[in-house]
N, CA, C and O of each residue as an XYZ file, in Angstrom:
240
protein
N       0.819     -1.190      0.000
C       0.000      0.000      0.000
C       0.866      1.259      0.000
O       0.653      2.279     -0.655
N       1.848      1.031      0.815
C       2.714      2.760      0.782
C       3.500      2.498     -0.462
O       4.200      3.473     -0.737
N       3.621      1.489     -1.321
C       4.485      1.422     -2.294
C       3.925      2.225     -3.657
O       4.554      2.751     -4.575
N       2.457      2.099     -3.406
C       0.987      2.354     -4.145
C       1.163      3.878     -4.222
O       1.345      4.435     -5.304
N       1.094      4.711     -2.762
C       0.754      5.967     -2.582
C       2.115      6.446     -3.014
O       2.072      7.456     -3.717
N       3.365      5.940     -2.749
C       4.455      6.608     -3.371
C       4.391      6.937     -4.758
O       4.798      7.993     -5.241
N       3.717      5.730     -5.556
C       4.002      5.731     -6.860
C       2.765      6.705     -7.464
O       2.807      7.255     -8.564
N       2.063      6.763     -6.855
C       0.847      7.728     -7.058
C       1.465      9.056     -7.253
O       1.539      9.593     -8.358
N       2.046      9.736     -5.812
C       2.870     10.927     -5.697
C       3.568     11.119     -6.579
O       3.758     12.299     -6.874
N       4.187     10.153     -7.307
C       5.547     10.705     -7.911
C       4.625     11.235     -9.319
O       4.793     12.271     -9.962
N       3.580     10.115     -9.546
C       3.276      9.899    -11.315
C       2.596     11.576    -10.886
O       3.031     12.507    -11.563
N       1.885     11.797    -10.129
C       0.665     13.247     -9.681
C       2.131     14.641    -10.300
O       2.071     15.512    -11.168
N       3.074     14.302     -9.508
C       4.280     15.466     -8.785
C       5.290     15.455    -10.294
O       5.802     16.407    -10.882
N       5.313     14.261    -10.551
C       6.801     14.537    -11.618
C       5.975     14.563    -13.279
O       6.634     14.935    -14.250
N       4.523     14.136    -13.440
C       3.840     13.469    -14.687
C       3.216     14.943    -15.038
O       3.492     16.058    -15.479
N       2.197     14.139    -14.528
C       0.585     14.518    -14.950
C       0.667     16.362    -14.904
O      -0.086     17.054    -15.587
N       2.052     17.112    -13.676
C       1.792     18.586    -13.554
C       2.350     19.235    -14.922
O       2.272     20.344    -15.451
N       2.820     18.267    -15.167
C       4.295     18.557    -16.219
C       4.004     19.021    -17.697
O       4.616     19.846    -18.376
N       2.704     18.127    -18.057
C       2.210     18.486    -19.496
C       0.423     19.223    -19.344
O      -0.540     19.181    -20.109
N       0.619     19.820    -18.051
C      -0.734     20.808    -18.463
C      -0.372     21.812    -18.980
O       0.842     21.993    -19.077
N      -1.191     22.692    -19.428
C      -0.354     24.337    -20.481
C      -1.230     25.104    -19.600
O      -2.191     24.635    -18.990
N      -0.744     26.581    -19.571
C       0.290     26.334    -18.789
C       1.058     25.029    -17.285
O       0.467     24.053    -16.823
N       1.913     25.337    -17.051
C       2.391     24.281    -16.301
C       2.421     24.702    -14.673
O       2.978     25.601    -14.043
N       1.684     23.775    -14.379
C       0.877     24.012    -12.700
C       1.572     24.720    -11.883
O       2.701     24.260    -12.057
N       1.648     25.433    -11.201
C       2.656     25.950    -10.068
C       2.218     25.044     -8.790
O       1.036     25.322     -8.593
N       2.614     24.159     -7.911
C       2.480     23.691     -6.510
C       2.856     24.655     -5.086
O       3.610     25.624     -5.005
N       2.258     24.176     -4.318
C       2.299     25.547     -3.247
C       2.223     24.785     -2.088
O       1.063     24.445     -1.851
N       3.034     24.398     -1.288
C       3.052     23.971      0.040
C       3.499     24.326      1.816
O       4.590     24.570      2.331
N       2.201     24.223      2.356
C       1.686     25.450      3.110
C       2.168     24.449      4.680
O       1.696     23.350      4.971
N       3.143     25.177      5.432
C       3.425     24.593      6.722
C       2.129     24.820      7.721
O       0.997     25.253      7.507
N       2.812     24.325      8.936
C       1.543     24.308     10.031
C       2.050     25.296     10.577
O       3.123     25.717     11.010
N       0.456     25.703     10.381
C       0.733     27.139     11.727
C       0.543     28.569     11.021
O       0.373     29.678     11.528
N       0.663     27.999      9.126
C       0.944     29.312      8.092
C      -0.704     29.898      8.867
O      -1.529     29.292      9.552
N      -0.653     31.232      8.397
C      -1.999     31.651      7.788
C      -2.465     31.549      6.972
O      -1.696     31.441      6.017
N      -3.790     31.500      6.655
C      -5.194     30.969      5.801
C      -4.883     32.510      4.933
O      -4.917     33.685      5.300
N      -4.548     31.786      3.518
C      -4.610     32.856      2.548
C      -5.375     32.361      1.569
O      -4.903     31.515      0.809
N      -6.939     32.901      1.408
C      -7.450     32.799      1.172
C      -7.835     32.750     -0.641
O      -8.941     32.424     -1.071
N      -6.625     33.160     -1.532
C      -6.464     33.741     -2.613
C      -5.871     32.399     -3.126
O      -5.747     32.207     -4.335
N      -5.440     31.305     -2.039
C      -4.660     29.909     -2.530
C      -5.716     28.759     -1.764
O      -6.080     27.785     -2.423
N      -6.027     28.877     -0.808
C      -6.772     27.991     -0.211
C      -8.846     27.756     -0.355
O      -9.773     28.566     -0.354
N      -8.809     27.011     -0.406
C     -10.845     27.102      0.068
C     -11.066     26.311      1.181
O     -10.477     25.323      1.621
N     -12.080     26.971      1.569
C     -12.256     26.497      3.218
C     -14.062     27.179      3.497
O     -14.749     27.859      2.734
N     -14.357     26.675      4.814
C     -15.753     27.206      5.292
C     -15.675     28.056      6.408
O     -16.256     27.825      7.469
N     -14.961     29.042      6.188
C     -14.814     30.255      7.082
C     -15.419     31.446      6.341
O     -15.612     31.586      5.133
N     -15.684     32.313      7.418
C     -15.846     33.582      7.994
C     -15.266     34.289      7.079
O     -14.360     33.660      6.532
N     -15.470     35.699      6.556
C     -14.141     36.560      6.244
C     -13.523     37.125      7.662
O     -12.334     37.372      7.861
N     -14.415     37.246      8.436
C     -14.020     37.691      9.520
C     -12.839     36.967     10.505
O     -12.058     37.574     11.237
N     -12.926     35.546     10.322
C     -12.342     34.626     11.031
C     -10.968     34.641     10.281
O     -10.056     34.089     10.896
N     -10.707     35.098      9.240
C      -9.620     34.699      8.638
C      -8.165     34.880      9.451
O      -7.277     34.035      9.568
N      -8.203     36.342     10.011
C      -6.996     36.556     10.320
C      -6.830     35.736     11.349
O      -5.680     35.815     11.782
N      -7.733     34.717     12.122
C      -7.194     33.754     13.590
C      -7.089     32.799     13.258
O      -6.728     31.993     14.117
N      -7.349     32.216     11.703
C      -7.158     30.940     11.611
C      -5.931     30.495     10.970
O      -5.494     31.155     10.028
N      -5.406     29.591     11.317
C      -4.044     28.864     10.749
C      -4.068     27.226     10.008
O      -5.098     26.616      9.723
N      -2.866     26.806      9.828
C      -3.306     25.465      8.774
C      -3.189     24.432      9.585
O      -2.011     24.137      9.785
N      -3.840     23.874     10.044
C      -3.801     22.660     10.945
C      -3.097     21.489      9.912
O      -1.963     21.042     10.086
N      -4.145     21.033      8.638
C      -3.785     19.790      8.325
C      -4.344     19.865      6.423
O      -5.511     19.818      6.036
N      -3.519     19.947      5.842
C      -3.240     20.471      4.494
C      -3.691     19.208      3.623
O      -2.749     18.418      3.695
N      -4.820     18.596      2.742
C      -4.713     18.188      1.993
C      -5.511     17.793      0.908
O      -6.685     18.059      1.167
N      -5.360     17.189     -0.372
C      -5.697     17.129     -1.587
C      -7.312     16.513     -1.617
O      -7.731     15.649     -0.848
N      -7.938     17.044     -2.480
C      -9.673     16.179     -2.337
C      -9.473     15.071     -3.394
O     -10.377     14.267     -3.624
C-alpha cells in the first residue's frame, strides 16, 4: 500500500503537472501558516480569517 501511494505521488508530482499548459505551479503550506485565502478554500468567515491557521493540508 505505501508502495501504491508513493508511486501515485511521484506519477501526480513529476507526470501529470508537467504536461498541463500552462504548467501548474504547486504551493506547500506549513503548520501554523496563515489561511490565505487567494490559494486555499475552506468554510470560514471573512471575519475569522486573520485567527485561523493550517492545521492539516490536503488534496480532495
Amino acid at each position: 500500500m505505501a508502495g501504491e501511494i508513493i508511486r501515485k505521488v511521484i506519477t501526480l508530482f513529476w507526470f501529470r503537472l508537467e504536461v498541463q499548459e500552462p504548467i501548474a505551479e504547486y504551493i506547500w503550506f506549513d503548520y501554523n501558516d496563515n489561511i490565505n485565502h487567494s490559494y486555499m478554500e475552506g468554510t470560514w468567515e471573512d471575519d475569522e480569517i486573520e485567527n485561523i491557521v493550517v492545521d492539516i493540508c490536503y488534496f480532495p
